[in-house]
C-alpha positions as CSV (number, residue, x, y, z in Angstrom):
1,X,46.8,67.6,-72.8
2,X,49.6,67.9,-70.4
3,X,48.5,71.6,-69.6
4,X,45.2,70.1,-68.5
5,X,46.9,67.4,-66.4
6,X,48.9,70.4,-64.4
7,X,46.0,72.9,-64.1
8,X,44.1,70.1,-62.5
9,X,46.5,69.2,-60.7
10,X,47.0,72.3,-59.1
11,X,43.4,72.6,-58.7
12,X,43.2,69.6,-56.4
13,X,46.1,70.8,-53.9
14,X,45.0,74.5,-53.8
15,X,42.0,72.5,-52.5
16,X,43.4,70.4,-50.1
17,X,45.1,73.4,-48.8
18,X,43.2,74.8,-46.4
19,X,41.6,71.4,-44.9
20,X,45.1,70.8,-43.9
21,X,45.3,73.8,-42.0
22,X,41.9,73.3,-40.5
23,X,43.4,69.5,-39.5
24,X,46.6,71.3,-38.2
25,X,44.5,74.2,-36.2
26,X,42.3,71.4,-34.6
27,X,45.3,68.2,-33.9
28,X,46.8,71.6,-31.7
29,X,43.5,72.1,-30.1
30,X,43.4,68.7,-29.7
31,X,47.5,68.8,-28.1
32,X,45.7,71.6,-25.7
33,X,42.7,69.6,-25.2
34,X,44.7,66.8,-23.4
35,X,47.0,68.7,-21.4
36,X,44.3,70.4,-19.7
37,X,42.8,66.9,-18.9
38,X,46.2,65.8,-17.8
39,X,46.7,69.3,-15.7
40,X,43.2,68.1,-13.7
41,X,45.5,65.2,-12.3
42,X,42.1,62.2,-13.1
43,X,42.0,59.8,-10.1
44,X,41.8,57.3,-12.4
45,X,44.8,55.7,-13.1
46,X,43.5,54.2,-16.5
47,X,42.0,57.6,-17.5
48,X,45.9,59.3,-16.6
49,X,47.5,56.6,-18.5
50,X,45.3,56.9,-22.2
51,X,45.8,60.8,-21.6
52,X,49.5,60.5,-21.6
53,X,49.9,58.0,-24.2
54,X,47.0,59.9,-26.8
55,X,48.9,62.9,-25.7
56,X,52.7,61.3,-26.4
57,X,50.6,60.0,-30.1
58,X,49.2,63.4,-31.0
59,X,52.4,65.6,-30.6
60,X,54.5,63.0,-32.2
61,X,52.0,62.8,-35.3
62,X,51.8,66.2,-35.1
63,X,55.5,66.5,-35.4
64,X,55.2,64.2,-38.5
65,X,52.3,66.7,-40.2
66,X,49.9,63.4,-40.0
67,X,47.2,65.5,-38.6
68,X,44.2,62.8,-39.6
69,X,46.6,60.4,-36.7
70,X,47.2,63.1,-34.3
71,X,42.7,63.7,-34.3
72,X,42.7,59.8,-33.8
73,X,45.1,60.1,-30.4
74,X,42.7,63.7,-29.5
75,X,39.5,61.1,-30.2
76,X,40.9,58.3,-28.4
77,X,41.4,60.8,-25.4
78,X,38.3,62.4,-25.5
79,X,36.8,58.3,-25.6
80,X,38.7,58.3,-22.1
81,X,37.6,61.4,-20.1
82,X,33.9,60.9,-21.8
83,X,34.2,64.1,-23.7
84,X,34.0,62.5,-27.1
């Protein structure tokens, strides 16, 4: 019974593997994402301000390996610029 227990066990992470590295790959895309809308200096001063706070959000979640938070902050400054 217990061998069961591991076995599936191990089954589930070896799954949840690579979707972590598919959240990593696309929270830096994301990272990228916002500095090139930042880089474009936006007149708007609301539109400057939600880049650089999604964009202080993302890296810091990134930093904590909570990719499913740093897509949030990408989304939220996508919503922003009208890209998402």
């Amino acid at each position: 019974m217990l061998i069961r227990t591991v076995l599936a066990t191990a089954f589930v992470v070896v799954l949840a593997v690579p979707a972590l590295a598919d959240d990593a790959a696309d929270c830096t895309a994301g990272i990228d994402f916002i500095k090139a809308e930042i880089a474009k200096n936006p007149a708007d001063a609301k539109v400057a301000a939600a880049l650089n706070e999604a964009l202080s959000d993302a890296e810091r979640e990134a930093g904590e390996k909570q990719y499913d938070e740093c897509l949030e902050a990408v989304q939220e400054a996508k919503d922003a610029v009208g890209a998402g």
